[in-house]
Backbone as XML, in Angstrom:
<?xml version="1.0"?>
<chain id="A" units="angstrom">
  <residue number="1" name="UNK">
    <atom name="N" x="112.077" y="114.487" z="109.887"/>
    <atom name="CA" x="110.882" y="115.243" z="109.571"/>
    <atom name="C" x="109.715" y="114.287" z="109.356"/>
  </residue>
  <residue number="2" name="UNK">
    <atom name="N" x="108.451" y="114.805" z="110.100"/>
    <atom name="CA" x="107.156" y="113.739" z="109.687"/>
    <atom name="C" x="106.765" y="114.110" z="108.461"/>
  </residue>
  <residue number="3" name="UNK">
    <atom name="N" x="106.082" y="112.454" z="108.060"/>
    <atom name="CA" x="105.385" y="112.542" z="107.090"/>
    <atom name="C" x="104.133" y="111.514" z="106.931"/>
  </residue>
  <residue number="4" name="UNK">
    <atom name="N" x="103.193" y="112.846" z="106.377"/>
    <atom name="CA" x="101.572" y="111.886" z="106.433"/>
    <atom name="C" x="101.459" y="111.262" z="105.252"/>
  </residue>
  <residue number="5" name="UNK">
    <atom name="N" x="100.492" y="110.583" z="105.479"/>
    <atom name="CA" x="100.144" y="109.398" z="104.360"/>
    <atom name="C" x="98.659" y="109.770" z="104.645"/>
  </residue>
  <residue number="6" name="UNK">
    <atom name="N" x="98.099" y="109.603" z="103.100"/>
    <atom name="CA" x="96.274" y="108.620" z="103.260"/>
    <atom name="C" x="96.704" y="107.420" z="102.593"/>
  </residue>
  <residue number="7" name="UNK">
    <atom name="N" x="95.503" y="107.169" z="103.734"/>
    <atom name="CA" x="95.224" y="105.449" z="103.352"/>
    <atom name="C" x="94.040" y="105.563" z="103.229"/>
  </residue>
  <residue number="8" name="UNK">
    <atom name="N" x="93.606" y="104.997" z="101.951"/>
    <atom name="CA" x="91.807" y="104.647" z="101.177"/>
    <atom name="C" x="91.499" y="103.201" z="101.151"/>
  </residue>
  <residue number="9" name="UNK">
    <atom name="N" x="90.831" y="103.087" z="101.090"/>
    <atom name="CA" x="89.650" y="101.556" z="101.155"/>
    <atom name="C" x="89.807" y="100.693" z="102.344"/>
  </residue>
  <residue number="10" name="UNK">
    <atom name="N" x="89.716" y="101.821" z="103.300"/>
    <atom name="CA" x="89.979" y="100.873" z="104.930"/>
    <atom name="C" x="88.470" y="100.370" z="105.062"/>
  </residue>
  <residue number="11" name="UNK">
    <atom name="N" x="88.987" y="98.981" z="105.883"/>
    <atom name="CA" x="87.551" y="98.715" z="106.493"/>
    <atom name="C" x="86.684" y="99.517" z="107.101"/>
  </residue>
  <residue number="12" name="UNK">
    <atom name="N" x="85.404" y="99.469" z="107.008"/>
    <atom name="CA" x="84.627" y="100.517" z="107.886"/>
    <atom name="C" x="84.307" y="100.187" z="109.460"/>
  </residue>
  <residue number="13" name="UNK">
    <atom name="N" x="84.819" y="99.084" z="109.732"/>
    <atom name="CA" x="85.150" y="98.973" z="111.099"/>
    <atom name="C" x="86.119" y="99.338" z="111.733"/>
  </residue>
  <residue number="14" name="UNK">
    <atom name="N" x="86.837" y="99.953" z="110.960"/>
    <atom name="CA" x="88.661" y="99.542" z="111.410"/>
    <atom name="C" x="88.774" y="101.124" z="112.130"/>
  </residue>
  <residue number="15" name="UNK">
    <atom name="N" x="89.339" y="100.958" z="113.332"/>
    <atom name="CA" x="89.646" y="102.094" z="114.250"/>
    <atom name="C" x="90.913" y="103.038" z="114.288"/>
  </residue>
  <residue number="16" name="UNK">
    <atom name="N" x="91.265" y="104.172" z="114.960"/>
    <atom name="CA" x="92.177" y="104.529" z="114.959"/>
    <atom name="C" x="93.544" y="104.049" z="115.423"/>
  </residue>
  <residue number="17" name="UNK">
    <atom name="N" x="92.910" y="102.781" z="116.732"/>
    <atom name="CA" x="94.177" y="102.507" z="117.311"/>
    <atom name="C" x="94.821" y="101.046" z="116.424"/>
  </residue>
  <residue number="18" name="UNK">
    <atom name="N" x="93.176" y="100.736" z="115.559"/>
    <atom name="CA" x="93.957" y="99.608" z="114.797"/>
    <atom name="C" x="94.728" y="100.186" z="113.757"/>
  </residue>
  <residue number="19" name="UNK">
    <atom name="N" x="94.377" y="100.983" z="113.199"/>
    <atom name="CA" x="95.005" y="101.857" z="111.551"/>
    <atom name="C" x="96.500" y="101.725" z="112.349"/>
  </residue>
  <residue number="20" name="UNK">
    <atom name="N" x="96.644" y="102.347" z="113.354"/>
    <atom name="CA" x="98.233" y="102.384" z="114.058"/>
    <atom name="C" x="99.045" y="101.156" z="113.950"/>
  </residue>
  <residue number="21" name="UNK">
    <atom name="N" x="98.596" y="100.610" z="115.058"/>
    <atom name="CA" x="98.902" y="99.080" z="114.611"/>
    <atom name="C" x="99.277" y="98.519" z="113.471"/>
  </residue>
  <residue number="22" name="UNK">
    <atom name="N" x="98.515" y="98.809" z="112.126"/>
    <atom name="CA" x="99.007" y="98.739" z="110.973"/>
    <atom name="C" x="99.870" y="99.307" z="110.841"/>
  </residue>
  <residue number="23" name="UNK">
    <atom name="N" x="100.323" y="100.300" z="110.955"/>
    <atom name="CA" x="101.374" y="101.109" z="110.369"/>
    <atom name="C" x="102.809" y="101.015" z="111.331"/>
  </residue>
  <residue number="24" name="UNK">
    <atom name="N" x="102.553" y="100.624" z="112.289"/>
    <atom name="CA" x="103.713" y="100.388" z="113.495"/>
    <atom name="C" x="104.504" y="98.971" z="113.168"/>
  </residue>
  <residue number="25" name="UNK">
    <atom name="N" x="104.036" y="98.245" z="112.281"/>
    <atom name="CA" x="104.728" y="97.376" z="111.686"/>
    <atom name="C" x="105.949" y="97.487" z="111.121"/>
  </residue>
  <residue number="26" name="UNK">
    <atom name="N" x="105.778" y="98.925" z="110.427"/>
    <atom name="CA" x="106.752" y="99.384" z="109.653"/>
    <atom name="C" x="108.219" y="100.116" z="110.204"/>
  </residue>
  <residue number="27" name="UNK">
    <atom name="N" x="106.998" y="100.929" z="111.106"/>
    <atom name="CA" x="108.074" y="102.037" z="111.657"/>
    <atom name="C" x="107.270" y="102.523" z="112.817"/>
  </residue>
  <residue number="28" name="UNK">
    <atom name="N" x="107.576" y="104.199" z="113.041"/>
    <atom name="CA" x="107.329" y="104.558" z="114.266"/>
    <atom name="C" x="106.244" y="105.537" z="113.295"/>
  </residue>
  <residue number="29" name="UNK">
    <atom name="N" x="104.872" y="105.678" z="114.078"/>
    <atom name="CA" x="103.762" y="106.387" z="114.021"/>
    <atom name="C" x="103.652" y="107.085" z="114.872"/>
  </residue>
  <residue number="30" name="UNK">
    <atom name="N" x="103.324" y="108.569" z="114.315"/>
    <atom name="CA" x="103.202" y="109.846" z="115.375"/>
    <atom name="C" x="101.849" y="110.016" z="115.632"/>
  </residue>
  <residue number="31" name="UNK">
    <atom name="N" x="100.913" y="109.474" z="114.455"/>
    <atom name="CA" x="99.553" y="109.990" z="114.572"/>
    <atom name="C" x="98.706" y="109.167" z="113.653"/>
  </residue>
  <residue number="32" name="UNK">
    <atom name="N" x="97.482" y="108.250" z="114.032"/>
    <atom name="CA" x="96.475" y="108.042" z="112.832"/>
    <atom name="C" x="95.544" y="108.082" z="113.400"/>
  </residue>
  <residue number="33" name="UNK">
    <atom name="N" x="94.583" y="108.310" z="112.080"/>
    <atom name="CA" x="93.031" y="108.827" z="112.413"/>
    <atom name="C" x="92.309" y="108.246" z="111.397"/>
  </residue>
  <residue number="34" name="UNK">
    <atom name="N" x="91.030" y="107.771" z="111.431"/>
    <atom name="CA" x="89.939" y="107.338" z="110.460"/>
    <atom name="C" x="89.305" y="108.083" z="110.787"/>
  </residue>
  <residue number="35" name="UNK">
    <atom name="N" x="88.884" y="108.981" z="109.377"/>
    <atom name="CA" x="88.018" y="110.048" z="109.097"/>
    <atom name="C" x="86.825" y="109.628" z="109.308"/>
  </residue>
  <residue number="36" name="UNK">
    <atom name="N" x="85.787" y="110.136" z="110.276"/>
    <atom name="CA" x="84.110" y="109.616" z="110.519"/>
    <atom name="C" x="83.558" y="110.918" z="110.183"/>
  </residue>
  <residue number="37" name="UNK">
    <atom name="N" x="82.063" y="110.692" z="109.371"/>
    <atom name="CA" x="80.970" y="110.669" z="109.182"/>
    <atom name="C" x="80.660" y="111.717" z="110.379"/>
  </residue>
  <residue number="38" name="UNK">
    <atom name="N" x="80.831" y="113.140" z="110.038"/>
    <atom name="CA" x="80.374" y="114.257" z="111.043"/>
    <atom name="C" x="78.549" y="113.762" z="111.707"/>
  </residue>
  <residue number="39" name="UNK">
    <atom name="N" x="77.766" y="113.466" z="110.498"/>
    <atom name="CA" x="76.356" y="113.198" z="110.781"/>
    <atom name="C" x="76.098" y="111.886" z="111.463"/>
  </residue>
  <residue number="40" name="UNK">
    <atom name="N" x="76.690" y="110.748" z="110.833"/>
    <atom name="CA" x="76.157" y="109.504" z="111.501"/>
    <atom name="C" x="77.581" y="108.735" z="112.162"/>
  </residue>
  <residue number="41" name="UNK">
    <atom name="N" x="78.402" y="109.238" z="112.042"/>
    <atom name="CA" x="79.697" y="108.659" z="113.234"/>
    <atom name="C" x="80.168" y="107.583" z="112.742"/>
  </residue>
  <residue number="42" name="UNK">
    <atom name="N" x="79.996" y="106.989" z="111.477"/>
    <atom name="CA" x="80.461" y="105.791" z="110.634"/>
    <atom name="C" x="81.699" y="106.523" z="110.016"/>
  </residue>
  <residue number="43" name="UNK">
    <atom name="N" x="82.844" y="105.387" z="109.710"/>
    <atom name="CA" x="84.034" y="105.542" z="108.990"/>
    <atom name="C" x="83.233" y="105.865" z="107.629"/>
  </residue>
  <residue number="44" name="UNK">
    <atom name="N" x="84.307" y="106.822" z="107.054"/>
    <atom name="CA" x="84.099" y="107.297" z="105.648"/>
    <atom name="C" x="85.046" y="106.629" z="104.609"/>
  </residue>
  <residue number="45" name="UNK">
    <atom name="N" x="85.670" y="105.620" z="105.738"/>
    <atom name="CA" x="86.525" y="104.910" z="104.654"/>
    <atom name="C" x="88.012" y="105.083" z="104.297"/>
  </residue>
  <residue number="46" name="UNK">
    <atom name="N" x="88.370" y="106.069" z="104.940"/>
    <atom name="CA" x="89.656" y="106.346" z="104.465"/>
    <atom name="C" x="90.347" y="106.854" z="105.828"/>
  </residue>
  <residue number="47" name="UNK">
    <atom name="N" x="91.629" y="107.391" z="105.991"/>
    <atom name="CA" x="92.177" y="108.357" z="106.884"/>
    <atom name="C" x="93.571" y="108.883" z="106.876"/>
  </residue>
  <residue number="48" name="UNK">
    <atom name="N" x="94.210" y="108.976" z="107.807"/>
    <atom name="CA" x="95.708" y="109.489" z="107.550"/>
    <atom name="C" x="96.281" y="108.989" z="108.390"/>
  </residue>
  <residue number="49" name="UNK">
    <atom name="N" x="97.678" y="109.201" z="108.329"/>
    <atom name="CA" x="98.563" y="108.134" z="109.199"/>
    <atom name="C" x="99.874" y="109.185" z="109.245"/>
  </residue>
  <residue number="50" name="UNK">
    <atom name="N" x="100.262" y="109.488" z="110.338"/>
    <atom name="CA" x="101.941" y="110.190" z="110.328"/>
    <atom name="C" x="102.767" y="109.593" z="110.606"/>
  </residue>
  <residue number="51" name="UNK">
    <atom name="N" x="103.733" y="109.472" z="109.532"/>
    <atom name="CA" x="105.109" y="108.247" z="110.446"/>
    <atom name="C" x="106.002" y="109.539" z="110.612"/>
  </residue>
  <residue number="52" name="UNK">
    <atom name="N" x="107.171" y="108.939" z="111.564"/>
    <atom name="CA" x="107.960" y="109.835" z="112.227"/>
    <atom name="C" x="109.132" y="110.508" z="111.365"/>
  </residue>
  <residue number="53" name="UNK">
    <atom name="N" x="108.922" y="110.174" z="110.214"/>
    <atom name="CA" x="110.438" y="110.702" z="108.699"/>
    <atom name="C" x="110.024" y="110.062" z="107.998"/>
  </residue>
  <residue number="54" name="UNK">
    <atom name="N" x="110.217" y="110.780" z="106.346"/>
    <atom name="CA" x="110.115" y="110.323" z="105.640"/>
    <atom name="C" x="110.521" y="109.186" z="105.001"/>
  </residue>
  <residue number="55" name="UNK">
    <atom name="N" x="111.788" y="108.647" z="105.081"/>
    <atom name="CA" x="111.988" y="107.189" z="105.522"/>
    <atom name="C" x="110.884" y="105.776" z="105.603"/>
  </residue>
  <residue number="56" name="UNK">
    <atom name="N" x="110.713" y="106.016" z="106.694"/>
    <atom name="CA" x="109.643" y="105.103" z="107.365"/>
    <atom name="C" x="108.226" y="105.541" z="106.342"/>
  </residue>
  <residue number="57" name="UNK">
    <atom name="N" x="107.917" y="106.846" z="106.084"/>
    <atom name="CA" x="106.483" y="107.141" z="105.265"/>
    <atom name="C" x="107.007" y="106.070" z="104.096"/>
  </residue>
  <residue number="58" name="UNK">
    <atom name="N" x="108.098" y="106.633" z="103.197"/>
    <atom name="CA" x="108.355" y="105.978" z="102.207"/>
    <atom name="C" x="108.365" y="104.098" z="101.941"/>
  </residue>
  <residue number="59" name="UNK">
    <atom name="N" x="109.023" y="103.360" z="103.505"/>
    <atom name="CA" x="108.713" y="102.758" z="103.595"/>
    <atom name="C" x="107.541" y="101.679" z="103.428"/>
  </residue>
  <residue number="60" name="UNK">
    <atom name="N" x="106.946" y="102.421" z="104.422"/>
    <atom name="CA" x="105.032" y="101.862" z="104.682"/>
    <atom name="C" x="104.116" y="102.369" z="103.461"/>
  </residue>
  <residue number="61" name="UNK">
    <atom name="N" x="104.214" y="103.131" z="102.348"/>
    <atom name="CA" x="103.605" y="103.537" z="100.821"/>
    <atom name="C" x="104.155" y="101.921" z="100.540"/>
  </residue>
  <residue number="62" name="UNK">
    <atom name="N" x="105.378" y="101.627" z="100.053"/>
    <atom name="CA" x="106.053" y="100.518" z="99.200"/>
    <atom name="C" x="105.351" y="98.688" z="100.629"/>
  </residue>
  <residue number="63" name="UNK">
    <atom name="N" x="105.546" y="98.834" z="101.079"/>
    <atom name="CA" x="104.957" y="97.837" z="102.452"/>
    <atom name="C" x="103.189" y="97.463" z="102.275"/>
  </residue>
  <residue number="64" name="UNK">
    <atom name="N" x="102.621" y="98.655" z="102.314"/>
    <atom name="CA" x="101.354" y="98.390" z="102.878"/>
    <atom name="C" x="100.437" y="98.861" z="101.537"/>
  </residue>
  <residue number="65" name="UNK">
    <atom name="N" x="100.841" y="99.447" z="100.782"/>
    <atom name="CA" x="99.791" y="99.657" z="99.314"/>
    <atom name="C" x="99.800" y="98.502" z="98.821"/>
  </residue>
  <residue number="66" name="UNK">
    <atom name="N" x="98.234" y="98.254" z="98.856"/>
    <atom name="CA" x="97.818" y="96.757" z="97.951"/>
    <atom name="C" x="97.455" y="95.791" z="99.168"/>
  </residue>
  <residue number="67" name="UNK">
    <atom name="N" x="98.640" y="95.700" z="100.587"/>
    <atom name="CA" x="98.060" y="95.101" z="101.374"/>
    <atom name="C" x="95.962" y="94.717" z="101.848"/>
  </residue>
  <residue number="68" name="UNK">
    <atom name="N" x="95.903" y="93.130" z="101.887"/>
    <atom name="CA" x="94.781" y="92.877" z="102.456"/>
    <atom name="C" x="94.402" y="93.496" z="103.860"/>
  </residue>
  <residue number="69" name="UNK">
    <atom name="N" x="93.520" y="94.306" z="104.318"/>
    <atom name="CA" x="93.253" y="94.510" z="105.780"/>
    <atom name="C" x="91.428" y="94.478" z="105.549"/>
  </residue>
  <residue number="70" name="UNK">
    <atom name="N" x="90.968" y="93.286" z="106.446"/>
    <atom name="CA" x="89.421" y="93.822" z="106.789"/>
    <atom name="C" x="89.025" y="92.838" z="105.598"/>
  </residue>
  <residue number="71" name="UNK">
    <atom name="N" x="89.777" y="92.499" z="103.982"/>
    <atom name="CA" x="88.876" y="91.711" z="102.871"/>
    <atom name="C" x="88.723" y="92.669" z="102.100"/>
  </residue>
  <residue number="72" name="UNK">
    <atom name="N" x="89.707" y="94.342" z="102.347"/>
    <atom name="CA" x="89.866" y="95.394" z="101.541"/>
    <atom name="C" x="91.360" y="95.762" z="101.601"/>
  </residue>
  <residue number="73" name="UNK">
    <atom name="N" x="91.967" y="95.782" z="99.790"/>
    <atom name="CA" x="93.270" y="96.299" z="99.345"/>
    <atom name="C" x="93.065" y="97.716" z="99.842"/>
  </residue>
  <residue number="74" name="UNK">
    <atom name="N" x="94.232" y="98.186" z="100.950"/>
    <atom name="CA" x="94.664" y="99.630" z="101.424"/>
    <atom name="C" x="94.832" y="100.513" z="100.041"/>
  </residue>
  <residue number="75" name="UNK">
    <atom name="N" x="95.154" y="101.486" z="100.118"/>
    <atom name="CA" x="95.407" y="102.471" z="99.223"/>
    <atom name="C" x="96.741" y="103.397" z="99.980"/>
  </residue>
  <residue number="76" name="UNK">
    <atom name="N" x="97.501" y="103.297" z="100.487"/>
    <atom name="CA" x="98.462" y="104.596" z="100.618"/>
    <atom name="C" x="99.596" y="104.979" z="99.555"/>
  </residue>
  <residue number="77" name="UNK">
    <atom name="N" x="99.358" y="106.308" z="99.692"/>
    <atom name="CA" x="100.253" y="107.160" z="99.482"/>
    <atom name="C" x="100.368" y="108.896" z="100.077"/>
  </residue>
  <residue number="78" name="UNK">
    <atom name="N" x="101.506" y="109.510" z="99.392"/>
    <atom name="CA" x="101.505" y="110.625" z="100.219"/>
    <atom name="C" x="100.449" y="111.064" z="99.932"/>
  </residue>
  <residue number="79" name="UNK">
    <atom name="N" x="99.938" y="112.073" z="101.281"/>
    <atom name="CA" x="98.697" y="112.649" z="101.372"/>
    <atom name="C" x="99.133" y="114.341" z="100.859"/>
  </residue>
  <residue number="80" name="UNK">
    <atom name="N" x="97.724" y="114.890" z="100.316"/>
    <atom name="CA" x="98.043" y="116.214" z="100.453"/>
    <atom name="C" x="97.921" y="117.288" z="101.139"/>
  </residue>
  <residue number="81" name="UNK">
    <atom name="N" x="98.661" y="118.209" z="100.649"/>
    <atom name="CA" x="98.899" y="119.177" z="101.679"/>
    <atom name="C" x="97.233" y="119.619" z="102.638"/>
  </residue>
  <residue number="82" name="UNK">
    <atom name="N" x="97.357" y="119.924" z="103.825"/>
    <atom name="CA" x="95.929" y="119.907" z="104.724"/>
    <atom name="C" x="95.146" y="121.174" z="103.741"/>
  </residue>
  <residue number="83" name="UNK">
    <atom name="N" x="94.036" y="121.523" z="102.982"/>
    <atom name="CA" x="93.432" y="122.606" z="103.196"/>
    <atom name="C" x="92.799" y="123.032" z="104.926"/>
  </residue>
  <residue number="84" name="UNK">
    <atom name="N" x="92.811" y="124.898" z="104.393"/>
    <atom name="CA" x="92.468" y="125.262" z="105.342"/>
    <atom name="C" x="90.572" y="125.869" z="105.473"/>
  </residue>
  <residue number="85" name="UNK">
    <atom name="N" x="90.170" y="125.745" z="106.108"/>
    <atom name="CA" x="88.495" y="126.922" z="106.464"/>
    <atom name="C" x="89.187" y="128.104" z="106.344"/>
  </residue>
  <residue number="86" name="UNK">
    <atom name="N" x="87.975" y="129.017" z="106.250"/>
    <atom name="CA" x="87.710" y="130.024" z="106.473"/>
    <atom name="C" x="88.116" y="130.738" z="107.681"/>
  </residue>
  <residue number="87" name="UNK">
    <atom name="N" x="88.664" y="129.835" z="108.573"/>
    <atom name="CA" x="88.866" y="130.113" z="110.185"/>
    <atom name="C" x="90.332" y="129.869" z="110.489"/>
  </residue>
  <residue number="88" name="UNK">
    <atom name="N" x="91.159" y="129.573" z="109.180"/>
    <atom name="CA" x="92.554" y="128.902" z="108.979"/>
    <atom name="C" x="92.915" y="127.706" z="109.705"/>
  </residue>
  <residue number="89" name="UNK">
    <atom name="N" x="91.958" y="126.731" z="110.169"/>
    <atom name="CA" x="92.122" y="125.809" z="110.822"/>
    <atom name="C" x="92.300" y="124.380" z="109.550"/>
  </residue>
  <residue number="90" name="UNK">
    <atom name="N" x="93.269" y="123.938" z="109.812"/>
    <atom name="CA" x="92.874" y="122.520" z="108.774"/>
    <atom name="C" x="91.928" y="121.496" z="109.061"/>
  </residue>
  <residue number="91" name="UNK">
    <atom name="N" x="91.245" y="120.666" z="108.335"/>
    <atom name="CA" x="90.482" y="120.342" z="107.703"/>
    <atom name="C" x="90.627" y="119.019" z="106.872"/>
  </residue>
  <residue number="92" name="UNK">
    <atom name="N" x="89.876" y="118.155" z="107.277"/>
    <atom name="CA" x="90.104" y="116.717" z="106.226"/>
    <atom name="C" x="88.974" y="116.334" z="105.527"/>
  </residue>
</chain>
């Protein structure tokens, strides 16, 4: 079963395919994304990451929290559950 993670205090350069990269160290990644800035298209700093079982999530929390990336300590742990809109679509 997957499981997402946020990760906080990412570099604001740092991309989706690098966030992966990070996390593929660990284990197998189904999905990451750095949340951007709907108005000006800049990272907001943070994002989510899906590893492929909880396992591997559990893993990469104990692995990569505290890790240096960018000259900024990561932040992961489990993320919460997605809220939804008004339109039942999720939402980050």
């Amino acid at each position: 079963m997957e499981k997402r993670l946020y990760v906080g205090n990412l570099p604001y350069q740092m991309t989706d395919a690098e966030l992966e990269e990070t996390f593929a160290q660990v284990g197998e990644v189904v999905d990451a994304v750095v949340v951007m800035d709907r108005d000006t298209g800049q990272s907001r700093g943070f994002g989510f990451v899906e590893m492929a079982d909880v396992e591997t999530a559990e893993a990469a929390v104990e692995q990569l929290n505290g890790t240096e990336v960018g000259g900024r300590a990561l932040r992961v742990a489990e993320a919460n559950p997605r809220p939804n809109n008004s339109r039942g679509r999720a939402r980050y």
